[in-house]
N, C-alpha and C positions, 0 to 999 in steps of 0.2 A: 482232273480234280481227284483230291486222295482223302476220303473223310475217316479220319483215326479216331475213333471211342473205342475204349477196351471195355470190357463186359465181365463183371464182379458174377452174373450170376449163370445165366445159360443159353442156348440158343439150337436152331436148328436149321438142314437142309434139307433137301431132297435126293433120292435115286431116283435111277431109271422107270418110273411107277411103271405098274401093271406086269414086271416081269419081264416080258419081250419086247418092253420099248414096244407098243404098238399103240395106236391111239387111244383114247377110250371113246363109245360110245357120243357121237355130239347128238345136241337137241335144236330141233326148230319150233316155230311156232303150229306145226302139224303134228307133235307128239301130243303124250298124255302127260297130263297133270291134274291128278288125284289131289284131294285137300289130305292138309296133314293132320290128322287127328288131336285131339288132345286128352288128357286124364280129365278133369278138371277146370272149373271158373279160373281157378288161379295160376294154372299152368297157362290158361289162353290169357292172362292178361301180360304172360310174358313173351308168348307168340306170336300177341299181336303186337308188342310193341317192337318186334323183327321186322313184321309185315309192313307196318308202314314204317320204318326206317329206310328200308327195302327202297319202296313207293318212291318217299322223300327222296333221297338221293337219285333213284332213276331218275324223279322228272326236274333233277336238278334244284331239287326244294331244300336241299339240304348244306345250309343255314335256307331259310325264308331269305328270299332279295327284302329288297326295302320297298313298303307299299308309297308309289307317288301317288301327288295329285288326281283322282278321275280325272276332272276338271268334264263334268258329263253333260250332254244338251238332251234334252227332251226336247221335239218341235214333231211339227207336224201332225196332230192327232186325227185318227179317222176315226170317225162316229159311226155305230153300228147301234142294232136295236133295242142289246141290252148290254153290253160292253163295247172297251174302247180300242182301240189300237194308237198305241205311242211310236215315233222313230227315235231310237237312241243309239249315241255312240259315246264312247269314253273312253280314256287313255291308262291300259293297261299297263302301260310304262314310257314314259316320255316317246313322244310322236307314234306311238301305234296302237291303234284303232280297234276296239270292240264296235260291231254291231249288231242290230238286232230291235226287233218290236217287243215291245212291252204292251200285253192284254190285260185288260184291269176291269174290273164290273162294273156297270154304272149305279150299282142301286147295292148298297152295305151299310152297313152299320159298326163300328168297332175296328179292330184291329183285325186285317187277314192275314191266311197264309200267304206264303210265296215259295212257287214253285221253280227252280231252275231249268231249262227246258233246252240242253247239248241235243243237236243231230246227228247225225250219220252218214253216211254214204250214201242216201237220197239225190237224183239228178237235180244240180239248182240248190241245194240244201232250203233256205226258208223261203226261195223263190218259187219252189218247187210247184210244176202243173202242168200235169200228162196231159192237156187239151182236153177242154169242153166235150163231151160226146165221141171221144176216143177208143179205139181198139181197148186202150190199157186202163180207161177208165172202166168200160163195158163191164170186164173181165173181172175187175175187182167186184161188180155188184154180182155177178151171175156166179162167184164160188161162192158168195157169202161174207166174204172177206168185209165188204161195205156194204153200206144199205142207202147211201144216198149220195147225189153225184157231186154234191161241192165236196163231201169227204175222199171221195175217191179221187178227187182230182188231185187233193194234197193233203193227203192223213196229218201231215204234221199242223199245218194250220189247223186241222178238228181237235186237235190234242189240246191246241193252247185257247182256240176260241171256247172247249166244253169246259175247261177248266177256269177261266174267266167268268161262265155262267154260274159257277160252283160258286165263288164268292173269292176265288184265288188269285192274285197277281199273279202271272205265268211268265217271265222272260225268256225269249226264244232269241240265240245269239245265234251267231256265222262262226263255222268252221275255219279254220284258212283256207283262203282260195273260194270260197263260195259266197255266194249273193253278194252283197257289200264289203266283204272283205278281201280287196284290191289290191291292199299293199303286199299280199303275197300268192303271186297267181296261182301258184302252186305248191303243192308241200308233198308231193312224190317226183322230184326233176332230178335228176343225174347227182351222184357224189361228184365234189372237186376239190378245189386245194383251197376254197374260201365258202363261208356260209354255211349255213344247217348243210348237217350231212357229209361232211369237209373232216380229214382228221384235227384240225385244230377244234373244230367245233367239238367232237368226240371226248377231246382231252380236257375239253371244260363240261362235259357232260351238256351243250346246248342242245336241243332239240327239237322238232317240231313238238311231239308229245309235251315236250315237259311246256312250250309254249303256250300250248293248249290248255294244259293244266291251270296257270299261271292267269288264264283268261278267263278261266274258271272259278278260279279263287276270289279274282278281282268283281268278276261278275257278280258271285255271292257279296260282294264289300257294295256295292251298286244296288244292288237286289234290299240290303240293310237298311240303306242309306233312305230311302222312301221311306215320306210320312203314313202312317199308317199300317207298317207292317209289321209281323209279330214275329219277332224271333225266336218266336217258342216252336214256331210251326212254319219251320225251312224244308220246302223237299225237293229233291230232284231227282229227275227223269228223261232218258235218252233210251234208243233202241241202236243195235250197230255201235257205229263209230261214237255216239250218243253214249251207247252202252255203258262204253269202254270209259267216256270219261266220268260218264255217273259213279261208275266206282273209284275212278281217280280222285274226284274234288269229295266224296263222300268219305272214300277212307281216309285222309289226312285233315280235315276239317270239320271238328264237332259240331259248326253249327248247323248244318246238315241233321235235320234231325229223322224224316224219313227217309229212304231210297227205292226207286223203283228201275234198279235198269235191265233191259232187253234185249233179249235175244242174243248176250254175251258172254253168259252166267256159265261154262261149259267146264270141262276136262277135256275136249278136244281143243279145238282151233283156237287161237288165243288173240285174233285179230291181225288183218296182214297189211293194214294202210302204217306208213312212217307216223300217222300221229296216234296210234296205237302200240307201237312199240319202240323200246329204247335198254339202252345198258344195262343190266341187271338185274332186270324187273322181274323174266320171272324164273329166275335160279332159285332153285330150291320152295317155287310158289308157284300159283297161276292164278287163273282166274277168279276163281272157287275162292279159295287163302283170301285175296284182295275185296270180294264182294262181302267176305266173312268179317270185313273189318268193319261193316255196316254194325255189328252185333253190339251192345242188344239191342240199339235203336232199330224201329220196323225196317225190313226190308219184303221187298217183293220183287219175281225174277218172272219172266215168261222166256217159253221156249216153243221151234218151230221146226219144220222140215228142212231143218240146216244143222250146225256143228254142236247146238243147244240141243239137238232132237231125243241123246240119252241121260238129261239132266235127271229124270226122276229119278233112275237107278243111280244115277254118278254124279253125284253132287248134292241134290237136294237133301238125300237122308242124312251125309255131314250136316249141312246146315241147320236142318233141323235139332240135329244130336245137341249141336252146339249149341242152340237158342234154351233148349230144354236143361242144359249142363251152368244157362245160367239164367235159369229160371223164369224163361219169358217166352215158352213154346210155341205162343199164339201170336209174336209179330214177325213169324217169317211165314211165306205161302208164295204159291207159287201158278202162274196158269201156261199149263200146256197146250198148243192146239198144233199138234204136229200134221195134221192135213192141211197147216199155210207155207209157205215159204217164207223166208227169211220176211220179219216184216213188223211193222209198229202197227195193225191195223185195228180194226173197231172191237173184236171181242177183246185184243187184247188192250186196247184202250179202257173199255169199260170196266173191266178188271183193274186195272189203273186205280178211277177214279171211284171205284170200291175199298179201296185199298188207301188211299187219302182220305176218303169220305169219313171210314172209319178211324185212321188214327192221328185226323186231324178236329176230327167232331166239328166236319161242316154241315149236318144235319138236315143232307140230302136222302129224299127219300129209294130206300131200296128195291128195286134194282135199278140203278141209273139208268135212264136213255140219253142217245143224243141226240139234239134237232137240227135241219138245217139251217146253216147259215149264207152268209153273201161271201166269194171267194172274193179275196180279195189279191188285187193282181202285181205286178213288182213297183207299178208304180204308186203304186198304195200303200206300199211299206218301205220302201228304199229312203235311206236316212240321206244319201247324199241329192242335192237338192240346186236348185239357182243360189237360195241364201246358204246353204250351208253344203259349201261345191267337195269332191274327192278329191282325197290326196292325188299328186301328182309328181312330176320329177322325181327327187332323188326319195320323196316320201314312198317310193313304191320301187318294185324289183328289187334287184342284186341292192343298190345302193341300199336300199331300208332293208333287206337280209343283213349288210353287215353292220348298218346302226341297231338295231336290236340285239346280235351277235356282240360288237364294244359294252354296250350296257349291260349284260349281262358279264362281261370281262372287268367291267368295271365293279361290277356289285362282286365280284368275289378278291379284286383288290380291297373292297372295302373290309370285307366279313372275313375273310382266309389272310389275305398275306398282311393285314394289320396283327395277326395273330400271331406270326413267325416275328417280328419286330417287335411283339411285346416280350417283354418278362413274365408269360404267365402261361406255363405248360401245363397246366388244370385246364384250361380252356381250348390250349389248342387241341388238345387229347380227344375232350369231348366233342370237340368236331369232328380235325382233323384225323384222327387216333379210331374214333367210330367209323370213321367213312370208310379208314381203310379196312377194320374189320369187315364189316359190311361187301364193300368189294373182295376181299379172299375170299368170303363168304363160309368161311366153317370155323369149329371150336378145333383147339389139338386137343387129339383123343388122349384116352385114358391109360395108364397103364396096362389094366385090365383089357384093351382093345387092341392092343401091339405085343407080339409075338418076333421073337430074333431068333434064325438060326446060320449058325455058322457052316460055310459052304465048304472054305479051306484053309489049311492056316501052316504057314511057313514061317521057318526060322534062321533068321539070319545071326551074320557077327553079334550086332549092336539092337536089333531090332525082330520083331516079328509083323509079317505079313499077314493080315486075315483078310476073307472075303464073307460078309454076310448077308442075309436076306431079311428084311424086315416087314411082314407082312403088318398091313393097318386091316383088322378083321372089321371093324364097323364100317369101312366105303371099300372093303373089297378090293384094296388095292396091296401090292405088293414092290418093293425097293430093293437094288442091290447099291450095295458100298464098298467099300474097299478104306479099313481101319490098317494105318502105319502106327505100334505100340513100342517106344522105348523101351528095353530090356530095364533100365532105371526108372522107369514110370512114377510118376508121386500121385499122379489123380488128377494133372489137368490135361485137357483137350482142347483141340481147335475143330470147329467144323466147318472145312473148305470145301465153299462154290465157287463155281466152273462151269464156265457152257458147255469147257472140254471134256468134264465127267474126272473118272480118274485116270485121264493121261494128264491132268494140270500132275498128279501129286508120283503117283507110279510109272516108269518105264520099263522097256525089256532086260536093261543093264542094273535098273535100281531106284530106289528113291530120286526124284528131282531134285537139282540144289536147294529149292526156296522149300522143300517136305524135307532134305534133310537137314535142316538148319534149325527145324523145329525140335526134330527127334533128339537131336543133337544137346538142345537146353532139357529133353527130357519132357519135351510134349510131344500127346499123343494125336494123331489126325484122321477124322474120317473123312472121308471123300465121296461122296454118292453120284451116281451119274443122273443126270438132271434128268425128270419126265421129257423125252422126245427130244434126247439129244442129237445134236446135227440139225436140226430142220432149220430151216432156212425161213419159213413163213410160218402163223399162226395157220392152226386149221378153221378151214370154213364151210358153215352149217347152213340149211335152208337155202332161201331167198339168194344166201349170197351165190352158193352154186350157181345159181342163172343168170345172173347176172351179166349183162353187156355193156360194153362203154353210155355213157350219161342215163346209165338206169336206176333208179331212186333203189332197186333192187341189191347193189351195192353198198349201201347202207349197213356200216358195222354191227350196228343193233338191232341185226336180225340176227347175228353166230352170239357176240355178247348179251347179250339179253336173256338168250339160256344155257348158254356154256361161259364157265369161268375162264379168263384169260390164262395164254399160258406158262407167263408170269406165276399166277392166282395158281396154279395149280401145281408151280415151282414147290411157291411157298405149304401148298399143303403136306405136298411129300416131304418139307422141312419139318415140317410140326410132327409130323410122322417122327421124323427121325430124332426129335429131341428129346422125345418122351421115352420110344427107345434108349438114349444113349444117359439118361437121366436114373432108368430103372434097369440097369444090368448090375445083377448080384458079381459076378465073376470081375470083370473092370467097370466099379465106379466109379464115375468121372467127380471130381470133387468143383474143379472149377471148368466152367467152359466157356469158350469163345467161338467167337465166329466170325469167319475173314470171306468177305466176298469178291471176285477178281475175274480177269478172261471173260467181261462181259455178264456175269453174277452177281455184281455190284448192289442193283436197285435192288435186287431179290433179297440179299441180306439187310439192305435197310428196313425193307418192307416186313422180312419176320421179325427184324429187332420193333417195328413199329407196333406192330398187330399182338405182338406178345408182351411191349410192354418192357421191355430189356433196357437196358441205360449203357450197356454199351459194343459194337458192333463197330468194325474194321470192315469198310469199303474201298475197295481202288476203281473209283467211276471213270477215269481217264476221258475227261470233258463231258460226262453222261448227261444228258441232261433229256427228259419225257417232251418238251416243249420243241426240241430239235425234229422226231418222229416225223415221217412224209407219208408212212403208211400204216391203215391198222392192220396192215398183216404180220409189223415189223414184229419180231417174238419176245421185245419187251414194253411193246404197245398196249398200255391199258387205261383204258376211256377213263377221264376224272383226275388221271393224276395231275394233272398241270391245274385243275380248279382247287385241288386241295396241296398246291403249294410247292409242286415238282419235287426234286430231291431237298431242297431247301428246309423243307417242313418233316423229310424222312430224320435229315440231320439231326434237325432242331428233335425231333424225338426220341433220334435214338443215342443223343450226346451222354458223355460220361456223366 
């Protein structure tokens, strides 16, 4: 396939970044991630609206799918002595299943809160109980951790049953794979060539995360949907893998109006389960950035003897800064008790329910206690039933991994490729055109941040030779190119990619025919040798190093997730070079192009897309992102095939 747009205004490529061709630096989910500062209220409402762009598109939110039917059962209610417990399930998306108890008070008045209540990594998640009279119950009473034994048996039940006593609806759903959620046993099982985790899955950005997410969302639409509740006063709360999605449905969804998550608030460890991490998410952010999107609405964070342990120094005082920067100092707090391990337990529960009390104005007296209650066992909350039996068959395993996988294929045939079929490049920009900004994930620098020097420069018959070096001073990177200059030069240029670098354009003998051909009409060519040319595969970070055959640990979105693809990182050394070749005093370039080729192809679409360019020379020679078998291929990058493969690079970068 050969896509011809010529390009009236400018464009760019990449060299060899960093100088020696040597890698840069990769990140895993065990580095550091520092919050990024801001001046200002009005600087952060433009940093946050990165952050959850960011968000959105990681967990594949970005357009929103379409909300179907709940179509939701409440049955089975078990009667307790001042609250109730509900079984419910609903359909998150055509045939798959939310579940989870719903605790509700029996004695109110008016309209209450409702509190969202994601788990964790708990064994059993809401079935969860260390045994009656247990080793691990004991233990919990004699640190202190608990003070009474149905708490200790299942902190997460004490969570939802004190906060039921408060006057709160509490919904407590399943994880994947946990308690009643059956139809997917697992959500850490081996990469393959089908289903979450799968590169096709990758290229539509589906995810477990973003599943979770999505269950999350729907949850709070469920959570709404009950008579009696006030949507003034939505909170939610997880600890762990809880955490993690407290701040995923909290940052993307205003009706969320407090937040309280746990134990995941860090600069260290950024979560290492697949439904904690995915493409994107935290380049250039972490967890900190993402819990900041809480702001100004209350938030509250606890930290423990795990990867939270240095939160007061490394993170809280952002957060704080930030609250104070926009004038609401007093809804962010935070409780530490770094003599627990990792945990959601009683001080930091009651802390919790301090922290709703007050900025929910349930007019609990302080300092809250909790009482004991009756544990109640799996078969006292289990939604699935004689009358209302479990999915089965093709409703569960592989076969319902790839009906939720279609549906989600299907929703971006709806939202995305109805977009390339329309006549209307205002919209698809705003998606498609964001998304991929987003994925590069940087601005091209400034003049002022790019520095050129010339290495060497030779003179031929017809032509001169230069070799230059172009240093991008704000990411510390460095580019070498190779400029072929028409002795007849008038001021236009072409900037040719190449996976070959510059052997596509220079040889030992001389200009290549298709480099003199140009010189020839009296254009000029630069040539840069791409970031880590010759590699064979994408480099890989974390998780994926360990990785063995059918280990969920292969999981692309543990290297993408904090490092840019190396694609993504083509194109920055492009942007590099076209601000260079835009601001040189000695030869300015008056018009420019840009010809991608030898495998360089997407890469040129993708800077004509991200910059906005109308027109750009491709030779894709049958390219196509959806054909991909591997994400280590090196022009594998997760999402392109959900926002419209080359089809929609065309469609944006046409004359």
């Amino acid at each position: 396939m050969k896509a011809r747009l010529l390009l009236p205004c400018l464009l760019f490529l990449t060299a060899s970044a960093s100088g020696m061709d040597t890698a840069r630096p990769m990140r895993d989910l065990n580095g550091y991630f520092p919050f990024t500062p801001v001046a200002d209220a009005e600087a952060w409402q433009t940093r946050r609206a990165e952050i959850e762009k960011r968000v959105l598109l990681a967990n594949g939110l970005w357009p929103m799918p379409e909300k179907t039917p709940l179509k939701a059962t409440i049955h089975g209610r078990v009667e307790r002595d001042d609250y109730t417990i509900d079984r419910v399930f609903f359909e998150s998306l055509p045939g798959h299943y939310v579940t989870g108890s719903l605790y509700l008070p029996k004695k109110h008045s008016g309209k209450i809160p409702g509190i969202l209540c994601p788990h964790g990594h708990w064994p059993d998640g809401r079935f969860m109980d260390v045994g009656a009279g247990s080793e691990a119950m004991k233990k919990q009473i004699e640190t202190g951790a608990e003070e009474r034994e149905s708490a200790a048996r299942s902190p997460l039940q004490a969570r939802c049953v004190h906060l039921a006593r408060m006057g709160c609806a509490a919904f407590h759903y399943d994880t994947l794979g946990n308690a009643d959620s059956i139809q997917f046993p697992l959500h850490r099982h081996g990469a393959g060539q089908t289903g979450f985790l799968s590169p096709q899955a990758d290229l539509r950005l589906q995810t477990y995360l973003g599943l979770h997410t999505w269950n999350s969302v729907r949850a709070l639409d469920f959570l709404l949907s009950l008579e009696g509740i006030d949507p003034d006063r939505i909170g939610c709360t997880g600890a762990s893998g809880g955490g993690t999605q407290t701040m995923m449905i909290t940052g993307i969804d205003q009706r969320i109006k407090a937040a309280f998550p746990c134990v995941m608030v860090s600069t260290a460890m950024q979560g290492g389960c697949t439904c904690e991490n995915s493409h994107y998410l935290r380049i250039g952010q972490g967890n900190v950035d993402i819990a900041a999107l809480t702001a100004p609405r209350p938030l509250g964070i606890t930290a423990a003897d795990d990867w939270t342990k240095e939160v007061a120094t490394k993170g809280l005082p952002d957060l704080k800064d930030l609250y104070a920067k926009l004038g609401v100092p007093d809804k962010v707090t935070a409780h530490i008790a770094t003599q627990f391990p990792h945990n959601y337990n009683l001080p930091s529960r009651l802390a919790m329910y301090e922290f709703f009390n007050q900025h929910f104005q349930l007019g609990q007296k302080s300092p809250i206690q909790e009482r004991d209650f009756t544990f109640s066992t799996k078969a006292d909350m289990t939604v699935w039933t004689a009358e209302h039996p479990a999915p089965t068959g093709e409703a569960v395993g592989e076969a319902h991994e790839k009906a939720v996988c279609d549906w989600m294929t299907a929703q971006d045939e709806k939202n995305i490729t109805a977009l390339i079929q329309k006549d209307d490049p205002t919209a698809l920009r705003n998606i498609v055109g964001e998304a991929w900004k987003t994925i590069v994930g940087r601005l091209q620098p400034t003049p002022q941040e790019v520095a050129y020097e010339m290495v060497k420069k030779e003179e031929k018959a017809d032509h001169f030779i230069l070799q230059g070096r172009i240093q991008n001073n704000r990411e510390e990177e460095t580019l070498h190119a190779v400029f072929l200059y028409p002795k007849n030069w008038q001021g236009e240029a072409t900037l040719w990619l190449s996976l070959k670098g510059s052997d596509s354009v220079l040889t030992a003998a001389g200009p290549t025919p298709a480099a003199q051909k140009l010189l020839d009409q009296g254009i000029a060519i630069a040539c840069p040798d791409l970031y880590l040319r010759g590699m064979e595969e994408q480099p890989k970070a974390g998780d994926n190093l360990k990785a063995k055959a059918n280990d969920f640990r292969e999981f692309s979105g543990y290297t993408f997730g904090y490092n840019p693809t190396l694609l993504a990182r083509r194109v920055h050394d492009a942007m590099t070079m076209v601000t260079m070749m835009q601001n040189q005093e000695k030869y300015p370039v008056k018009q420019l192009k840009i010809h991608g080729l030898e495998g360089a192809g997407p890469i040129a679409l993708v800077t004509g897309t991200v910059l906005a360019l109308d027109g750009v020379t491709a030779d894709l020679e049958g390219f196509r992102f959806a054909d991909l078998k591997s994400p280590w291929d090196v022009n594998f990058v997760p999402g392109a095939v959900k926002y419209g493969d080359v089809d929609a690079l065309l469609k944006l970068t046409k004359e």
